[in-house]
N, C-alpha and C positions, 0 to 999 in steps of 0.2 A: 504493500500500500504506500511505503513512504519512497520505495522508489516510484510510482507509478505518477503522486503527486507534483515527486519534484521534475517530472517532465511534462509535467501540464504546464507546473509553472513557469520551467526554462520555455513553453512556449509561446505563454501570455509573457513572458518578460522579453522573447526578443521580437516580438509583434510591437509592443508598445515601444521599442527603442525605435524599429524601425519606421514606425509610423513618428515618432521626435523626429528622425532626420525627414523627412518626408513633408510635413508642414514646416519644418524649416527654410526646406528648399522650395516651398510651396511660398512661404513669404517672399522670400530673397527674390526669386524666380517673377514674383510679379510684379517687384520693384523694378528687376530688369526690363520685363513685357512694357510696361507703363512707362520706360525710360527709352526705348524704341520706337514707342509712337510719339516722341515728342515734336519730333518734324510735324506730323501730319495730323496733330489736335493743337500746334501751335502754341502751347503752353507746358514749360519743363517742370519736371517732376524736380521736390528736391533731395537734396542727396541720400545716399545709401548710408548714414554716418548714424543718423535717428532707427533707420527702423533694423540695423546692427546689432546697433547698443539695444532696441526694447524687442528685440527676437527672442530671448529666455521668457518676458514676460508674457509677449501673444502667444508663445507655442505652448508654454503653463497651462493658460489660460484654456486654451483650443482644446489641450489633452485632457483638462478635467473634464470638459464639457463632454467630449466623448465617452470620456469614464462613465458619465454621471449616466448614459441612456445605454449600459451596459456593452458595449461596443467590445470591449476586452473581456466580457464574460459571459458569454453568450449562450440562450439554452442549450442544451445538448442538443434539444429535435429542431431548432431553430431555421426554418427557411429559408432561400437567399433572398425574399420577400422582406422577410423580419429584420435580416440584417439587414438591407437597403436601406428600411425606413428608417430605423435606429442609426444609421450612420448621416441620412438627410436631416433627423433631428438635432444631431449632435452636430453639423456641418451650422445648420440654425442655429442655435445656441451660441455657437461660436461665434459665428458673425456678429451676433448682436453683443454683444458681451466684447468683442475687440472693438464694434462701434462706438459702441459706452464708454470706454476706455478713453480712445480718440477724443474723446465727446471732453471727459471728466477732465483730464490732463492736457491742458493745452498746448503745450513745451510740442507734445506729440501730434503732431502736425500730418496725420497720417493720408495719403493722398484717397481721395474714397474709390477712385479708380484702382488702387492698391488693393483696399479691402476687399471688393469682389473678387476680382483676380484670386487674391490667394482664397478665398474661400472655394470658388471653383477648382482652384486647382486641388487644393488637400481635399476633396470635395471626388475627384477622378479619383488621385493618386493612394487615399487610403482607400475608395471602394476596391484598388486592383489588390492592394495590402490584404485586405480582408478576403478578398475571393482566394489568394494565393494559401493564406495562413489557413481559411476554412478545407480545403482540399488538402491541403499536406496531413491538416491533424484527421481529416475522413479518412484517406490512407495510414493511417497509425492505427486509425481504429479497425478498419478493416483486417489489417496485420495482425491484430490483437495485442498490441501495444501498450493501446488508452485501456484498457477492460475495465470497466465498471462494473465490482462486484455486488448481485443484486440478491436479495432471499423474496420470495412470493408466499403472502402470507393466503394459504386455501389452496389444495392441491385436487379441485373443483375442474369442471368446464370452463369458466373464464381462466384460471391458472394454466391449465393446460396448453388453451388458446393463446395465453402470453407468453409462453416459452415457445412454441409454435412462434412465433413474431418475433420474436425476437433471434430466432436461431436463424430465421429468413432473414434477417437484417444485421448482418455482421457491424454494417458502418453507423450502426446507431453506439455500438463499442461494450453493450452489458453482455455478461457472463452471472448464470446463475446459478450460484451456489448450494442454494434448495430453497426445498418447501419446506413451513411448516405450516399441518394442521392439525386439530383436533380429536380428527377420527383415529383409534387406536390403533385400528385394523390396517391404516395406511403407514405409520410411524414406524420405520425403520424400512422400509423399502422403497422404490425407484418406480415414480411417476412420471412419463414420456421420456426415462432416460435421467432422471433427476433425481438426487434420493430425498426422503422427507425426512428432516433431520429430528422431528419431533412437536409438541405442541406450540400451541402462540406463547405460551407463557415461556416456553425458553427465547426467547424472543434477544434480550437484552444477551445471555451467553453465544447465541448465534451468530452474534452481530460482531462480539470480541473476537470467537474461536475465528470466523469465518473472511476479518478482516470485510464486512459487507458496508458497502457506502452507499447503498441506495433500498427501500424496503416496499415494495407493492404490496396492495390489495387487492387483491381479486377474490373475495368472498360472499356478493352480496347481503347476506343474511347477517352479518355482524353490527350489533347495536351503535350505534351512536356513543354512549360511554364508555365503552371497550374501544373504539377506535379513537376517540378524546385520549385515552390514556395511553394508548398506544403510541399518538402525536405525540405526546409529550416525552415518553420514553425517549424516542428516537430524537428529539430536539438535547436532550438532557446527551446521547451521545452522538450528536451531530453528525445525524443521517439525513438523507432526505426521505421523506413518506410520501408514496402516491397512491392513489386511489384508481381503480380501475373501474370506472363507471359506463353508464349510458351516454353513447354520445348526443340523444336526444335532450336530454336530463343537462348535460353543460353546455349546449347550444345557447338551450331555452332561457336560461339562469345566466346568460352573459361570463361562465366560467373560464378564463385562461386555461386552456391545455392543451398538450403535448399529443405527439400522434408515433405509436409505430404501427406501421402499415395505416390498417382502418380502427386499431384500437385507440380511442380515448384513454389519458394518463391525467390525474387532475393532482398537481402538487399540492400537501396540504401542510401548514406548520413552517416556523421559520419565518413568517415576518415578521419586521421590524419595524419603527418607525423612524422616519427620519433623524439623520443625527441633531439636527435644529431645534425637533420637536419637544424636546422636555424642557430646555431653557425659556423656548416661548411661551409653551404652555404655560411654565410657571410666571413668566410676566404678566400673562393675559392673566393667571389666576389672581396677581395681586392688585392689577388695574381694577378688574370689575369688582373682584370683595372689597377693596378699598373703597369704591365706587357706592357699591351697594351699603355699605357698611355705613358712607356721611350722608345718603338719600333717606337711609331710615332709620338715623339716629335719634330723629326727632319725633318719630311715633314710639320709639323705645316706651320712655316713658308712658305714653299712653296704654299700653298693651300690658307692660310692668302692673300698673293700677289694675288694671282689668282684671287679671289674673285674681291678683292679692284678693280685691273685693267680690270676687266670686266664689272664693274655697280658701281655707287657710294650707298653708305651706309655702315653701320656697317657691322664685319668679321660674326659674331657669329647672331642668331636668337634664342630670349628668348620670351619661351612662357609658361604662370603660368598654373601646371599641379597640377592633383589632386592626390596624394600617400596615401601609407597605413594607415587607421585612419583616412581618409577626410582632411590628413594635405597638404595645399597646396606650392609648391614649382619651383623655376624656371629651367625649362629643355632647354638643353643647345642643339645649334645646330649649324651647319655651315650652312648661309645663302643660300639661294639654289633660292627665287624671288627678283623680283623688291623689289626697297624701299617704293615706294607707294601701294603697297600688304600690306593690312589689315591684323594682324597679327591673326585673328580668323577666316578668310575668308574657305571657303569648300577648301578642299587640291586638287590638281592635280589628272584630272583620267587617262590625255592621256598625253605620251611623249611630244607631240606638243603646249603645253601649255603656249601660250604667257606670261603668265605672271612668265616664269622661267625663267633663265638667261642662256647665252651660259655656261658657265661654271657651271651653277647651274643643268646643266641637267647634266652633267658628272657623279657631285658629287651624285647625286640623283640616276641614277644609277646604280652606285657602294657601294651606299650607306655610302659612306664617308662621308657625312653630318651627319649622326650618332654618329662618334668618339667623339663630344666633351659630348656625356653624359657617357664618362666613366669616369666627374668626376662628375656627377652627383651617381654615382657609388660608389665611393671615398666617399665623403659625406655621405652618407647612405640612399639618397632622392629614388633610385632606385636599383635594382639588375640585373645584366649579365641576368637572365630569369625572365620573368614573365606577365601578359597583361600587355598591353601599358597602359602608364596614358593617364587618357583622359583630354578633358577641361571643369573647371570648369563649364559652365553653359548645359553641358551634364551631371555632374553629378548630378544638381537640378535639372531634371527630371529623372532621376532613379527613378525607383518602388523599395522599399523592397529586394527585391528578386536580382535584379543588383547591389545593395549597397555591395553586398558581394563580388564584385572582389575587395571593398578596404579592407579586411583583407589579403592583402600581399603585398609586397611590389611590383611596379610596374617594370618592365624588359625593356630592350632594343632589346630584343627576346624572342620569344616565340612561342609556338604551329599555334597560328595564322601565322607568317612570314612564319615558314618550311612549312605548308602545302599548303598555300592559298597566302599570303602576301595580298596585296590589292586587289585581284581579289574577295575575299569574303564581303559580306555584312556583315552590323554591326554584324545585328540578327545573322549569323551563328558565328561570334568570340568571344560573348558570352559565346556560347556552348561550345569551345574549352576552353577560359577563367574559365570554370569551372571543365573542364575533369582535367586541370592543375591544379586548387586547391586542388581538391578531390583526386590526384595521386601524385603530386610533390613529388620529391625524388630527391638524389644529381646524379643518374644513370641516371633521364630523363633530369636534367638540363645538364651533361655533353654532353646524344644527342642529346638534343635540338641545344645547343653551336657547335656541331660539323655538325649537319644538316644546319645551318644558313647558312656555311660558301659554302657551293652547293648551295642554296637559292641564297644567294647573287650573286654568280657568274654566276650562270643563269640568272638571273637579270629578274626572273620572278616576273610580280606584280610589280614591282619597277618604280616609276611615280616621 
């Protein structure tokens, strides 16, 4: 395995050099073009001295931008469609981004005749880069060089059919290791020529023993939270998971996937979010709590009184929640029961719930009981979006597999309120709990924040 990566990499690293001298000479090169036509546009370019000296800075520049639209790491089944667009996008990028440049830094006088040129040119010169690098490394794989070793989990009809696909397609580069499935009967013998090394649950030693870097599905019938945990597993040892589904079924659903031959591949697990996103997120969190925090300072007090004069007890209700990293901390609320209400007691499911207070139903709601955790917000204990924290001794029975809504930080809204609010079961706010991990971006937190605010006033789910 560790020789097999470090010639992937020696082949993403001298792609990427190559493609450095290449919009190098893509600049230089159009300086020249534009210095040849100065006869016959009657206006001289100036000299080659400026765009010399800031050649490290455009071709920096150019080369992230290609980074950024995956151009050097490209899917494995990836078309030369795909790559096309990806390198026009990143050919875009670039331009604008050296225009901007030109723009911001005056000194940099860069001729705009200049900029197109070389944009065109690195524009040819790395599509030919790219056709050259993607054919040498399909010949690698074909050789059996690249081999990507792969375990298929379901030693079924569709499993069969993927090995079948895959033994047709040498230049897609996997080699499969085995199956593993369930059925006793199959375990320890050779399905289409493949042995089954045993059940799902050895999953995580098959992947060690067998040096495996890629792990398919092809079982239809496997639940939903067996495949949740399975994602995870393989994240925890940086595999990739694919699903082997209907390719009606990810048409329809707008799903990125992978193709050998006619079979759909739908990668799952492993995203991220942008490296940007948790700094802005946390600015955006302190702008709006701040925000919010001095727009309703001044009904504080009113709502404070409300409380007090409608039941005796404290204004506020503090209840120890569990936030990102298992660090546990106090979330802040406006009291909404009785004082004799057990503060860990099952929450409210019907309006009518005597043990809420006249006033406590108002605020529940409208969900103004909420406001005091946006200084929980303040603090850094929570954020504007995210699952709700739960209570600590919910969180000592988590499985594995639940442990992982605490790698974020926990929200005052989230996918759960906009769609369902309380009307949903635990079990399904999991699911959404995780669509938000695996997708968050500062685009869904903004619709998130702005879908709440219909939630709320609908005052759907709201107990």
């Amino acid at each position: 395995m560790e020789g097999r990566s470090f010639e992937v990499g020696a082949l993403r690293r001298l792609h990427i050099y190559a493609d450095v001298l290449l919009v190098c000479g893509a600049w230089l090169g159009a300086w020249g073009t534009r210095r040849l036509l100065d006869p016959a546009l009657g206006v001289p370019i100036n000299g080659i001295e400026i765009y010399a000296a800031t050649a490290p800075v455009v071709v920096g520049a150019w080369m992230t931008c290609c980074w950024a639209y995956g151009i050097y790491h490209p899917p494995r089944m990836a078309t030369a469609l795909d790559q096309i667009q990806r390198l026009g996008k990143g050919t875009l990028l670039g331009l604008l981004v050296v225009s901007s440049l030109a723009f911001l830094v005056r000194e940099w006088q860069f001729g705009r005749a200049v900029v197109l040129l070389a944009a065109g040119y690195s524009l040819v010169l790395q599509g030919a880069s790219r056709a050259w690098f993607s054919g040498f490394e399909r010949r690698l794989r074909q050789a059996g060089q690249l081999d990507v070793h792969v375990l298929i989990l379901g030693a079924g009809t569709t499993g069969i059919r993927l090995v079948q696909k895959i033994q047709d397609h040498p230049e897609v580069g996997y080699r499969v290791v085995g199956f593993l499935d369930d059925d006793p009967e199959l375990q320890g013998e050779k399905v289409a020529g493949v042995p089954v090394l045993g059940g799902v649950s050895a999953l995580r030693a098959s992947v060690g023993w067998h040096r495996v870097q890629e792990v398919f599905v092809a079982t239809p019938a496997m639940g939903h939270t067996r495949m949740l945990s399975l994602v995870l597993d393989c994240e925890d040892l940086d595999v990739t998971f694919r699903v082997v589904t209907n390719l009606f079924e990810v048409l329809t659903a707008g799903t990125p996937v992978d193709l050998v031959d006619d079979l759909p591949l739908v990668r799952l697990g492993g995203q991220r979010p942008a490296p940007h996103y948790e700094p802005t997120q946390r600015a955006l969190d302190l702008v709006l709590a701040g925000l919010g925090m001095l727009a309703s300072a001044p009904l504080w007090a009113w709502w404070a009184l409300r409380i007090k004069l409608d039941s005796p007890g404290p204004v506020f209700f503090r209840q120890d929640r569990v936030g990102r990293a298992g660090r546990r901390f106090s979330m802040l609320k406006f009291r909404t029961m009785r004082e004799e209400v057990e503060p860990y007691e099952v929450a409210p499911r019907v309006d009518h719930d005597p043990r809420i207070t006249r006033y406590g139903r108002f605020l529940r709601r409208t969900s103004i009981d909420e406001v005091p955790q946006l200084w929980n917000v303040l603090r850094g204990d929570m954020s504007l979006v995210g699952p709700r924290p739960e209570m600590p001794f919910i969180v000592d029975e988590y499985d594995d597999w639940q442990r992982r809504r605490l790698t974020v930080k926990p929200g005052i809204t989230g996918l759960w309120q906009i769609l369902g609010r309380k009307d949903l079961p635990m079990h399904d706010n999991l699911q959404y709990d995780f669509y938000y991990i695996r997708n968050r971006s500062l685009w869904m937190d903004l619709s998130i924040l702005v879908r709440t605010v219909g939630a709320v006033l609908s005052r759907r789910g709201a107990y």
